[in-house]
C-alpha positions as CSV (number, residue, x, y, z in Angstrom):
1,X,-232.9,84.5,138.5
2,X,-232.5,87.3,141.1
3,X,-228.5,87.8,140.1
4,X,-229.6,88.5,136.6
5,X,-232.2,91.0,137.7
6,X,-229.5,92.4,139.7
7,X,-226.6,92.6,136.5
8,X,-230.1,93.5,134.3
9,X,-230.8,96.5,136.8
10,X,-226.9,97.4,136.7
11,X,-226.8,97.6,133.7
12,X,-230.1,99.8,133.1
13,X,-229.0,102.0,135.7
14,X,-224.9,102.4,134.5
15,X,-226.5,103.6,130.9
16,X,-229.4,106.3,132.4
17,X,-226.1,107.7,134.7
18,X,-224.1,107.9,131.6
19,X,-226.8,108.9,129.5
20,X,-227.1,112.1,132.3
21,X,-223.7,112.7,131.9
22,X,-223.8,112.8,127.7
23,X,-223.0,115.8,126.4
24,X,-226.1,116.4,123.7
25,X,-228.6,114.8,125.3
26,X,-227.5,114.7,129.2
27,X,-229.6,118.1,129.9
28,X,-232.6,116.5,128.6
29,X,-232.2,113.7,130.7
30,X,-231.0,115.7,133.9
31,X,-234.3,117.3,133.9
32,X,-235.9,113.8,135.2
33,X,-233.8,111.9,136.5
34,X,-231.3,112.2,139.8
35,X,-228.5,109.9,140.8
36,X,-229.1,109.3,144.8
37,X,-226.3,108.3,147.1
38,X,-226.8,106.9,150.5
39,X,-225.1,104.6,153.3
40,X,-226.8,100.9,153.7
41,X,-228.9,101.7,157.0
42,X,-227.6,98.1,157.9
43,X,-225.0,97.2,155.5
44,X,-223.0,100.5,156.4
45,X,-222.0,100.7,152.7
46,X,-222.7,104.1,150.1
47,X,-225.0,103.5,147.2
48,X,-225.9,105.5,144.4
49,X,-228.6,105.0,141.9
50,X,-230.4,106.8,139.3
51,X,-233.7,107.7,140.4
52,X,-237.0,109.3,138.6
53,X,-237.9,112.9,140.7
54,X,-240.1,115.7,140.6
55,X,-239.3,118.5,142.2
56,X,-240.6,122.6,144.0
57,X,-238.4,124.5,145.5
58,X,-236.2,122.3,147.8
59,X,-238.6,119.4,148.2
60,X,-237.6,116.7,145.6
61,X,-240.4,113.7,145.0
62,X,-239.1,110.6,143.9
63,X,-241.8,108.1,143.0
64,X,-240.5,104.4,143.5
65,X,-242.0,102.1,140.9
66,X,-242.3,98.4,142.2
67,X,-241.5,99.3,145.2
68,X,-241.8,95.2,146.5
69,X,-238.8,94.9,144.1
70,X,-236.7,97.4,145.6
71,X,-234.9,97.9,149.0
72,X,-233.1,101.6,148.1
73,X,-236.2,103.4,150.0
74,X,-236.3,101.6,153.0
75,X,-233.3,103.5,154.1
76,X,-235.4,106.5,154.4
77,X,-238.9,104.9,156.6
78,X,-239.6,106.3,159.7
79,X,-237.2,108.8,160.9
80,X,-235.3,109.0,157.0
81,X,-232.3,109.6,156.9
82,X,-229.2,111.5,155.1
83,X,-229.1,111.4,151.0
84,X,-227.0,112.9,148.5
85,X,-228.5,113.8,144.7
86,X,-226.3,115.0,142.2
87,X,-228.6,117.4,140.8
88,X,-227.9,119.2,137.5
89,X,-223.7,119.1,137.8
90,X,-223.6,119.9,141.5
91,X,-223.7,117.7,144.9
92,X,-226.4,118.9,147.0
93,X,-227.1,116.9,150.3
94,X,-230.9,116.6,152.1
95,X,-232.9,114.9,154.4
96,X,-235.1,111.5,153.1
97,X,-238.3,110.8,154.2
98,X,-240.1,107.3,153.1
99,X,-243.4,106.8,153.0
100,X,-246.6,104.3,152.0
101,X,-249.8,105.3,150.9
102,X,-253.0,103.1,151.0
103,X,-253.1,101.8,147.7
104,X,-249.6,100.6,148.3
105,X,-247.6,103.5,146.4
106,X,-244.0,104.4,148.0
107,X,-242.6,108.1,147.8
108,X,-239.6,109.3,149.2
109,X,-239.4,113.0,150.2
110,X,-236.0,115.2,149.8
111,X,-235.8,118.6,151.8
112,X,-232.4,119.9,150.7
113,X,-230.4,121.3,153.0
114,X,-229.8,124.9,152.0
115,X,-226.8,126.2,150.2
116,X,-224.3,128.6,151.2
């Protein structure tokens, strides 16, 4: 059951990166979504995934639905950590910041780094 969660979910997340990347519709979709990339705090490995964000100024908000069911933000908890967005055509690199609320709801935080 979980490896066909996992090829569901790769598959999900292969069409919303080349749905960001379409030509027509791509800008519409850039303006939610965010492909994150990140090293496995113990796996040592880079990931990248589509993620849902917000964002003011250089503080990007991504809200992480079912968060029980995912392990992607736990890279980020306590001190954070490094993270790459690819953020409407360009690379842009930031600092991560994980957090929990009360009711259980997980955010992760984005300052980007400035640009030259």
């Amino acid at each position: 059951m979980a490896s066909t969660m996992g090829s569901i979910t790769r598959r999900v997340n292969g069409a919303v990166v080349a749905l960001t990347e379409a030509p027509v519709v791509g800008a519409l979709m850039r303006r939610g979504f965010v492909v994150v990339t990140y090293v496995g705090r113990r796996s040592g490995k880079t990931f990248s995934t589509p993620v849902f964000y917000t964002r003011s100024g250089d503080m990007i908000t991504i809200g992480v639905a079912m968060p029980d069911s995912k392990k992607w933000w736990r890279n980020f908890l306590g001190e954070g950590g490094p993270i790459s967005l690819h953020l409407h055509g360009v690379d842009r690199r930031g600092h991560a910041i994980a957090w929990r609320d009360a009711k259980g709801r997980v955010s992760v935080r984005v300052r980007l780094d400035r640009t030259a």
